[in-house]
N, C-alpha and C positions, 0 to 999 in steps of 0.2 A: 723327503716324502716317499712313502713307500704304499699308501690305498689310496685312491679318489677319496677326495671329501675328508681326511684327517686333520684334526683341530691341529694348530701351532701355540707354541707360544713366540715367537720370536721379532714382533712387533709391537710400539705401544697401544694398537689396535686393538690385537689380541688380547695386551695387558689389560686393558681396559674392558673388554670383552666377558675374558675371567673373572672380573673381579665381581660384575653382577652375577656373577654363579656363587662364588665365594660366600657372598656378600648373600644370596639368598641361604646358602648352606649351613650359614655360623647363625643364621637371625630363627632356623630351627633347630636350632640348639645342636646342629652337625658338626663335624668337623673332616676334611680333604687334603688330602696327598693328591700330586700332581706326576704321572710318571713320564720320567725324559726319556725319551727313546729315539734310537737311532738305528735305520733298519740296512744298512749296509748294503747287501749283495742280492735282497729281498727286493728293492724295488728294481725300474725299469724306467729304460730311458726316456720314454714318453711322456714320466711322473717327473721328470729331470727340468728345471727352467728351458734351459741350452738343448736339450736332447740330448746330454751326455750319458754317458756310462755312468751306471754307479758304482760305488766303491767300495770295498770289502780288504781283509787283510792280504788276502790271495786272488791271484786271476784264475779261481776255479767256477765254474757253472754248477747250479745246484738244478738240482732234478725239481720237474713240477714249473708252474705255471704261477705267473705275478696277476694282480686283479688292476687292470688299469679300465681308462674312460672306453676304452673302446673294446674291452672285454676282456678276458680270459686270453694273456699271452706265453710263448716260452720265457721258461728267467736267458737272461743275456750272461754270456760270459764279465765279469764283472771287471772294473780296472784297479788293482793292487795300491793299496797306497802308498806314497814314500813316505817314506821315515821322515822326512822333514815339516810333513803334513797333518802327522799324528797328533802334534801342539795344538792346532788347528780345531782338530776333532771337540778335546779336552776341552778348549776355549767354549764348542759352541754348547757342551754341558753345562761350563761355567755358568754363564750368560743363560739358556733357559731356568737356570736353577734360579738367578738373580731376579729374572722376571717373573717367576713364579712366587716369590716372595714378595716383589710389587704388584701384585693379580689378589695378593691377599690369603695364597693356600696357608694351610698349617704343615706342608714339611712335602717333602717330596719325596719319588721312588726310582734308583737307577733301573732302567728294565736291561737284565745281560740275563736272559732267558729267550728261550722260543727260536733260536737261529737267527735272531738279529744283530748288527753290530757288532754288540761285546761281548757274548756267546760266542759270534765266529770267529775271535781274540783268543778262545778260550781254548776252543777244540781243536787237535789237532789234524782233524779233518778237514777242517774248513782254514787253517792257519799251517800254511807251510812258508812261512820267513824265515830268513836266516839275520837278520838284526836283532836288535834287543826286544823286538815285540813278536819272536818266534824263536821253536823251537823248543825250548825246556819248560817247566811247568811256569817256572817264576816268570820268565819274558812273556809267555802268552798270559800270564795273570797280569803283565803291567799295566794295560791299558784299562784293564778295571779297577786298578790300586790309583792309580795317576787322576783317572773321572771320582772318584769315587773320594779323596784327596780335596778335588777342584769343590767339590759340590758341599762338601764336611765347610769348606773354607767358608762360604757362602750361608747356611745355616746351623753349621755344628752339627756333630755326629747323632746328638739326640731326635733329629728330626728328618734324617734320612734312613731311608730302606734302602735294597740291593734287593732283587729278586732273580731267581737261579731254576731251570728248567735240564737238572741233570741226567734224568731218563727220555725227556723229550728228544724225541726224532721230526718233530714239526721244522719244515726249511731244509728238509735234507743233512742232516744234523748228524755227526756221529764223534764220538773218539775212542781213543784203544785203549784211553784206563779212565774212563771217568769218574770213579771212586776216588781214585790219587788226584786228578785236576781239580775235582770241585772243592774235598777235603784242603786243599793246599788255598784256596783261595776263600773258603771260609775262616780258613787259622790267620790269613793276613787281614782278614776284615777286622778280627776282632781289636785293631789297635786302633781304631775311627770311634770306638762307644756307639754304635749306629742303635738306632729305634729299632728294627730287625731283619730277621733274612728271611725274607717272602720266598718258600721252595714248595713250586709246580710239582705232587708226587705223581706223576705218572711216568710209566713205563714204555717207551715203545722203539726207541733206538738199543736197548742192551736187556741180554734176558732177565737179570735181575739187579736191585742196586736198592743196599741198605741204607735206605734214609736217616735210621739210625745215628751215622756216623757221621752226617751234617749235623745233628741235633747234636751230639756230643762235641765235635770241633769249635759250632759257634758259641761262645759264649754271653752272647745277649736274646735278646727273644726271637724263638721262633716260630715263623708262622707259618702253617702248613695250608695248602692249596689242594685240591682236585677231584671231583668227584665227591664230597662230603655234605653227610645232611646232619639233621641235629643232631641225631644220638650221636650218629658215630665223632663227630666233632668235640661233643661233652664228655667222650669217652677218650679220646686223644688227649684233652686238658685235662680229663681227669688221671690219668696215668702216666703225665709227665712229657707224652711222644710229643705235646707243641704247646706256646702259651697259646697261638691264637690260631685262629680258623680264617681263611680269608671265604666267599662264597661267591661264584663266577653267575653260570647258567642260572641258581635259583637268584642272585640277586635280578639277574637280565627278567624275568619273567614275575618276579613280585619287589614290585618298589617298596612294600613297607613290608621286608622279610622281616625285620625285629621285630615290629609287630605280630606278627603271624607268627612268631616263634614264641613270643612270650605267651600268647594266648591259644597255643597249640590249635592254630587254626586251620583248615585247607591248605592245601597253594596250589597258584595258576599252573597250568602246564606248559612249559618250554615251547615257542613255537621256532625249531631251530633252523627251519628253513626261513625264516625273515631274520634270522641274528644280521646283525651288522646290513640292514637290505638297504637305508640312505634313505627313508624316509622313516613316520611316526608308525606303520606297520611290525607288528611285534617290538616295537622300542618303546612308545612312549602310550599304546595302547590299551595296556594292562590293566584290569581291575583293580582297585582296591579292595582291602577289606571291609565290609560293610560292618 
């Protein structure tokens, strides 16, 4: 757990939980991806059962502040994993992948973007091992070859994503070629057949970085992320730069954006200071289209 108040899946609870969402989502004619995520060195020990440390590839502190029940804390120095632990990790992808198939999703999404987890696997900012999961580009891409392996096993490559935030600076985030890391870790994706590579384009850890050259490395669909509205999005498909568009802030603020898009309608305005605020306030308060 890494925010107060974040959904799981890791009980038959939850499973069953899920499935009345599912089960609502498919009966209008929708269909949902589930993303497993794992936020490493991002939460805080308060958010921990035990009050433990959390765990990350390295015992480094990241800059900036965790959001726990009791507010706004420093992040903690995190506890390194051991190599013997990483199976571990893998397993509990396994197993939400698994239960997200008994929930009822149609396919799920590894999140290794945003300075979480397998991001901080990635970079070598945040990953200074010296085992086989640090180090060279290959060892810090294993932990996402390895999850990513476990979860293929579970529903086959056609129905998983990977999603990748290689200019984000969000979590304290950095590395010193991340053209060469991510390029190197979309050329090993491409032997899974996956549904696509979900790539966050913003900028804010590195002065510039050719998105370009994930779009040419991965070989199955890509889906571009950030800041995009309709034109620019039809204009990205139409010239090749992505097959799809995924759409963050205007989905948060209009539930029936297709709607609103096909009928080149209005849209609600972002209220960003209730994003994510833990109740129906800017979440589930939004207008329709009349």
């Amino acid at each position: 757990m890494g925010y107060p108040a974040t959904p799981g899946i890791h009980s038959s609870e939850q499973v069953a939980g899920w499935r009345t969402v599912t089960d609502a989502v498919h009966a209008a004619g929708g269909r949902m991806f589930l993303q497993l995520w794992h936020v490493g060195r991002i939460s805080h020990p308060s958010l921990q059962p035990t009050g433990t440390l959390p765990v990350a590839p390295s015992a480094i502190r990241p800059e900036g502040e965790a959001v726990t029940y009791e507010g706004m804390q420093q992040f903690v120095t995190p506890r390194a994993l051991e190599t013997d632990e990483v199976p571990g990790i893998i397993e509990q992808f396994r197993a939400g992948a698994q239960n997200a198939k008994e929930a009822g999703f149609d396919g799920v999404e590894i999140h290794s973007a945003n300075g979480y987890l397998i991001d901080q696997f990635l970079r070598d900012g945040s990953n200074q091992r010296t085992d086989r999961y640090g180090g060279s580009r290959e060892n810090r891409a294993r932990l996402l070859i390895e999850i990513t392996e476990a979860v293929c096993g579970v529903w086959g490559g056609g129905r998983v994503g990977v999603r990748f935030s290689p200019g984000g600076g969000f979590n304290d985030m950095r590395d010193s070629d991340p053209h060469a890391t991510f390029t190197f870790a979309a050329e090993q994706l491409n032997s899974f057949g996956l549904s696509y590579l979900h790539v966050i384009e913003t900028i804010e850890s590195v002065e510039t970085f050719d998105f370009s050259t994930l779009r040419s490395a991965f070989r199955g669909n890509y889906m571009a992320n950030a800041g995009y509205d309709l034109a620019r999005a039809n204009a990205a498909i139409a010239s090749g730069a992505a097959d799809l568009v995924s759409f963050g802030t205007l989905f948060l603020a209009n539930p029936d954006l297709p709607a609103r898009f096909a009928a080149g309608a209005d849209l609600n305005s972002p209220d960003v200071e209730r994003f994510y605020g833990g109740n129906e306030k800017g979440y589930t308060d939004y207008t329709l289209m009349s």
